[in-house]
C-alpha positions as CSV (number, residue, x, y, z in Angstrom):
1,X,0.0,0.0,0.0
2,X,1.4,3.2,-0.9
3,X,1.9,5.7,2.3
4,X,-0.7,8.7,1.3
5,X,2.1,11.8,1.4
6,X,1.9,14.5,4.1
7,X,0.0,17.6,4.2
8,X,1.8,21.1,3.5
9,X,0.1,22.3,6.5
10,X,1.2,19.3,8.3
11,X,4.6,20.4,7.5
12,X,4.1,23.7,8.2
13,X,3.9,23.4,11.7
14,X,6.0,20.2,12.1
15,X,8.7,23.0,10.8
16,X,7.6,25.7,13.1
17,X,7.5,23.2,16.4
18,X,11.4,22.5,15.6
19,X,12.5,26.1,14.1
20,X,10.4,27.8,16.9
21,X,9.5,30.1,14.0
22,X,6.6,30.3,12.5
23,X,6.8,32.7,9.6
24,X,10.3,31.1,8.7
25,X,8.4,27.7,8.6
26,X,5.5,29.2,5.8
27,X,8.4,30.9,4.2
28,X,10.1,27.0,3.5
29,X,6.9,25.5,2.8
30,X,6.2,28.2,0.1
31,X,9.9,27.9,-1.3
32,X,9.7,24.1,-1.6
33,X,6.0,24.1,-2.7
34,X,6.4,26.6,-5.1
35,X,3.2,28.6,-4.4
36,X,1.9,30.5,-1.8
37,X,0.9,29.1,1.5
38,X,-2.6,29.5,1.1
39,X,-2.4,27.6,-2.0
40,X,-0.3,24.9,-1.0
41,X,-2.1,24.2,3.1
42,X,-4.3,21.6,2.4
43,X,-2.5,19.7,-0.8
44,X,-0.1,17.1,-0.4
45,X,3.8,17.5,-0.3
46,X,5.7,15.2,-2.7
47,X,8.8,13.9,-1.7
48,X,11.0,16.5,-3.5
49,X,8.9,19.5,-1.6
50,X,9.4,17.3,1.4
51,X,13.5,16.7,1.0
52,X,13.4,20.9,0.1
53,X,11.8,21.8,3.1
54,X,13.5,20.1,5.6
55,X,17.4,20.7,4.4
56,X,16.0,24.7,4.7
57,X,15.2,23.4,8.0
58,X,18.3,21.9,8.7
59,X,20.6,24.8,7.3
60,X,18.4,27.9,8.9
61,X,19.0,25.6,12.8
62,X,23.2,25.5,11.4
63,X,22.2,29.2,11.9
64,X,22.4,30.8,8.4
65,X,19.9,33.6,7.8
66,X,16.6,32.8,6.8
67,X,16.9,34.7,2.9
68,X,20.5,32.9,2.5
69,X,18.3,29.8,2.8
70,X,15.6,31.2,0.6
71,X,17.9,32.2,-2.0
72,X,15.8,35.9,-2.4
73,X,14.1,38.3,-0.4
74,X,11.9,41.6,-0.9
75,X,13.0,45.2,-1.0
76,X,10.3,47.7,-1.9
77,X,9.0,46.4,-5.6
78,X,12.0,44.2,-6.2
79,X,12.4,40.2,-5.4
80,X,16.3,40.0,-5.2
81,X,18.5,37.1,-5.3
82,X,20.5,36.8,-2.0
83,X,23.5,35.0,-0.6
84,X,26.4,35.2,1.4
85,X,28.7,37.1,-1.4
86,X,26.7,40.2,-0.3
87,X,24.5,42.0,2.7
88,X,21.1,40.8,3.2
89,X,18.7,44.0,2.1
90,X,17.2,45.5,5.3
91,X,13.9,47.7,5.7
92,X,15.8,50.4,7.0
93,X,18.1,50.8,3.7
94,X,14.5,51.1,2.2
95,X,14.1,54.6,4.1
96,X,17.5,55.7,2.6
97,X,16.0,54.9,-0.9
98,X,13.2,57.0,0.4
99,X,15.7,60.1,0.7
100,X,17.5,59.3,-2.2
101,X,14.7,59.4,-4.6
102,X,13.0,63.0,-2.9
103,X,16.4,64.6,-3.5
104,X,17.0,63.3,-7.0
105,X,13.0,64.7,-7.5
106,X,13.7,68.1,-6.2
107,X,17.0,67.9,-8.6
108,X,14.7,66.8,-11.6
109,X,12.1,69.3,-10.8
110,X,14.9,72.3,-10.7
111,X,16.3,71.6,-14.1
112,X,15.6,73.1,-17.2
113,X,13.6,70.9,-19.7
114,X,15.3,68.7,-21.9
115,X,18.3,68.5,-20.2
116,X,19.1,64.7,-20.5
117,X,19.1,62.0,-17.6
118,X,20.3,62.5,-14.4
119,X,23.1,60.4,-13.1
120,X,22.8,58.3,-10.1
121,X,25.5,56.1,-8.4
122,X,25.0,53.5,-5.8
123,X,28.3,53.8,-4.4
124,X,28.8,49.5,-3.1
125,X,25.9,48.2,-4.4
126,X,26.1,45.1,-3.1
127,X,23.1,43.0,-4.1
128,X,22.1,46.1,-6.2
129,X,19.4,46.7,-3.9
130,X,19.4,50.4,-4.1
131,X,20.4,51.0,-7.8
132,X,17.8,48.9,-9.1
133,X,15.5,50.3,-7.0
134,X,16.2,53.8,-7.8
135,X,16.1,52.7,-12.1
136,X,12.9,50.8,-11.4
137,X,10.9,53.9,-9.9
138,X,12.0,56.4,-11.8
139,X,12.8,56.3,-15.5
140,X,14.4,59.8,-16.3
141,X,17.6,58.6,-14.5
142,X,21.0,56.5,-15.3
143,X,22.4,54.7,-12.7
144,X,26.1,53.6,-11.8
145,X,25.7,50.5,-9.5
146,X,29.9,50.2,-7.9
147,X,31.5,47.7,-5.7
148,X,34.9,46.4,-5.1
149,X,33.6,42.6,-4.1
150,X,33.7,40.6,-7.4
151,X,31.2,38.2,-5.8
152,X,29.1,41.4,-4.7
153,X,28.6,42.6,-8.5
154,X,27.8,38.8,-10.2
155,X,25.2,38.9,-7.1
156,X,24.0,42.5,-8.8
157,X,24.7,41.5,-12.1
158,X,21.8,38.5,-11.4
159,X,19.8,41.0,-10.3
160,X,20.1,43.5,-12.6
161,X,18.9,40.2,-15.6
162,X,15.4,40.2,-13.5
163,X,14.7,43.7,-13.8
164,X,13.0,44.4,-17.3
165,X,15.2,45.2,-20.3
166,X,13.7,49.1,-19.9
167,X,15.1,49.6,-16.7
168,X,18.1,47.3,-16.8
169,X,19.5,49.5,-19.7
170,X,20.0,52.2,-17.7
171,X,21.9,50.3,-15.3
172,X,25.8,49.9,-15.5
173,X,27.9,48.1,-12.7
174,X,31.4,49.0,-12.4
175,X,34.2,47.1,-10.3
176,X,36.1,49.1,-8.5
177,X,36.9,51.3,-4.9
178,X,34.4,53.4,-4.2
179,X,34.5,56.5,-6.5
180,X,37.8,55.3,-8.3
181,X,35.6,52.5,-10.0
182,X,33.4,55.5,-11.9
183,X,34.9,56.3,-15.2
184,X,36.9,60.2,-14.8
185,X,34.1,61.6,-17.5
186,X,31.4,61.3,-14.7
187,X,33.7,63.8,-12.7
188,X,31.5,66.9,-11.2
189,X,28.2,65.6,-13.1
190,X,26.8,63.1,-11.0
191,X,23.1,64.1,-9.6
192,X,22.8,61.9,-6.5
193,X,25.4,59.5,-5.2
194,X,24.2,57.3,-2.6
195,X,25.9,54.3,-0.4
196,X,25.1,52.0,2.2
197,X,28.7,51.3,3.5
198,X,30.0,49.2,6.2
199,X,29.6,50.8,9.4
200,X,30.5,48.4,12.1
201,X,33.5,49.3,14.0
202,X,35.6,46.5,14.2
203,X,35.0,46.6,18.2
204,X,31.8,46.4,17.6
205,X,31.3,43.1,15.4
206,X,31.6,40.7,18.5
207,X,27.9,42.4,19.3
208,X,25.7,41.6,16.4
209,X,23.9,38.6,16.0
210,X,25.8,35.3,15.0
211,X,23.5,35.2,11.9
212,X,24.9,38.7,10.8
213,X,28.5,38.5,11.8
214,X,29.3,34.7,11.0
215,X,27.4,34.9,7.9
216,X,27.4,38.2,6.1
217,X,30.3,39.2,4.0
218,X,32.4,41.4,6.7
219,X,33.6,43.9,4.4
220,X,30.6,45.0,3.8
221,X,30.1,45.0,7.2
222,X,32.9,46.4,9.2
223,X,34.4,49.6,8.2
224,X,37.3,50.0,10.7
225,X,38.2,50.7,14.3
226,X,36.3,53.7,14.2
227,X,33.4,52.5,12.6
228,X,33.1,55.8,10.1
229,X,36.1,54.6,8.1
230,X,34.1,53.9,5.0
231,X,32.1,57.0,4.9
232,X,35.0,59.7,5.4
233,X,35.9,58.0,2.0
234,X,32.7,58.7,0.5
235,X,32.6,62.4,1.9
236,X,36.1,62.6,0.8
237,X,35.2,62.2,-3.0
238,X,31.7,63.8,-3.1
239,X,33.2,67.4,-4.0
240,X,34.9,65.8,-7.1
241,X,32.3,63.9,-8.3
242,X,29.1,66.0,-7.7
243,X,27.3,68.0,-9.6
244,X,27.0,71.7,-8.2
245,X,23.1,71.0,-6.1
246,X,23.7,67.9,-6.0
247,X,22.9,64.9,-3.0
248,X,24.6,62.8,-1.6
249,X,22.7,59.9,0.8
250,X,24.3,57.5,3.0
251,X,23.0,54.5,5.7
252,X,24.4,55.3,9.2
253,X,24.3,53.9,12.4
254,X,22.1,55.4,14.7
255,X,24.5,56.3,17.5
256,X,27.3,57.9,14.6
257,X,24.7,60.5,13.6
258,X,26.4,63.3,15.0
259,X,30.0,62.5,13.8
260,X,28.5,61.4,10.4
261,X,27.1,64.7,10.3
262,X,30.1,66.7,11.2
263,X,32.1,64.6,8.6
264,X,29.9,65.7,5.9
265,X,29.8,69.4,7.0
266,X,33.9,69.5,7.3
267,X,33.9,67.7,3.8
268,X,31.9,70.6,2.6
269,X,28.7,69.9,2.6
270,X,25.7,71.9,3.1
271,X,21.9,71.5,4.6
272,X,23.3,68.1,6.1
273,X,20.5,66.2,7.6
274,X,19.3,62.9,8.9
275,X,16.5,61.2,8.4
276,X,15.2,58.9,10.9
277,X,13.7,55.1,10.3
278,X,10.7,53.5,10.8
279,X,12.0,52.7,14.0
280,X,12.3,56.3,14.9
281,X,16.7,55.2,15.1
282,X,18.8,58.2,13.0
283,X,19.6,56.6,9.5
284,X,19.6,58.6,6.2
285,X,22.7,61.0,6.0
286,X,21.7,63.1,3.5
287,X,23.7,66.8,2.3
288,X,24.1,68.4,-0.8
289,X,27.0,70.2,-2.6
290,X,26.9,73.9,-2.5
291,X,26.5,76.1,-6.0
């Protein structure tokens, strides 16, 4: 007699009983099922769903993060392909997109008609999170998507093949440090530059969660003893490479918002702000180059 197979739902919480995590349990049925939960609940799992959702199981309780085991995870309108060659996407760097795109609108909304695209440059793009962001939501733009992690930019690279040949085509990535990776005709034209850098002081990395710090690339993580390494760089190079009016938008730590902004204001930059999170915790640097 053949064994009837098991119930997704029956799975579901089998997974959540030994995870002690619900919504990381529906997540693994709804990878290995291939549908959503609601469609799969009440069907039966075959035996490949089955084998699928319990070696999630077994690699999320080794302790990797929950989207390294999915293989993708949201970020505002964008499902992106994740793993450990770069950062995980995080609501909060969705805020900074926030303030990246009402600066570049106030840009585009201050220049004469007809003047071309603007340029945009996601300054270690990592999983291309921002970039593709940015080129997905607002067409009038061209983006420069950096980062010095050759892993990091076939992790963009993936991306940036999902995002619709319209938008994709004004995306470039570019290996390379920082600015030094843009080529030297972008010099003084570039209409917002923005950057979630590493921010973690090197002190600090013993803190985070073992699922951040044993799994997440750490150069994209730690920046230095200080912690603020990464963005003096950044700061460094914005006169150069900005246009006169221009933005530049960067993820911070909460407890550097005061140094961050005193950086920004030594390296010349005016109205320097930040914006808080959803949290309420200061994230969003955000200054702009003087006329």
């Amino acid at each position: 007699m053949t064994r009837s197979r098991p119930l997704w739902s029956w799975l579901q919480r089998s997974a959540a009983e030994v995870l002690g995590d619900e919504a990381a349990a529906r997540w693994f049925v709804e990878e290995a099922s291939g549908t959503t939960w609601a469609q799969a609940a009440g069907d039966p799992a075959p035996a490949r769903g089955e084998n699928a959702l319990w070696a999630m199981v077994e690699r999320r309780l080794a302790g990797e993060p929950v989207q390294y085991v999915l293989g993708h995870w949201a970020f505002r309108s964008l499902d992106l392909m994740v793993d450990r060659r770069a950062l995980i996407p995080r609501p909060e760097t969705e805020i900074v997109v926030d303030v990246a795109l009402a600066e570049l609108d106030r840009l585009v909304a201050a220049r004469p008609a007809g003047n071309g695209p603007s340029t945009v440059v996601d300054l270690g793009t990592g999983t291309g999170a921002i970039a593709l962001s940015i080129a997905a939501e607002r067409p009038a733009v061209e983006v420069w998507a950096t980062d010095i992690s050759p892993g990091a930019l076939e992790v963009a690279s993936a991306n940036l093949a999902g995002l619709g040949a319209r938008a994709a085509g004004r995306v470039r990535l570019a290996a390379g440090d920082w600015w030094s990776a843009l080529p030297e005709g972008l010099g003084g034209t570039v209409a917002l530059a923005v950057a979630n850098p590493p921010y973690v002081s090197e002190g600090e990395l013993g803190t985070l969660p073992p699922e951040v710090a044993c799994w997440e690339p750490r150069q994209a993580l730690v920046a230095g003893p200080d912690g603020l390494e990464a963005l003096q760089v950044l700061l460094a190079g914005a006169g150069r490479w900005l246009a006169p009016g221009a933005a530049f938008v960067a993820e911070i730590a909460p407890h550097q918002a005061a140094r961050a902004v005193a950086l920004a204001e030594r390296g010349g930059l005016a109205d320097v702000s930040v914006k808080a999170d959803l949290a309420g915790r200061a994230r969003a640097l955000m200054g702009r180059r003087p006329f």
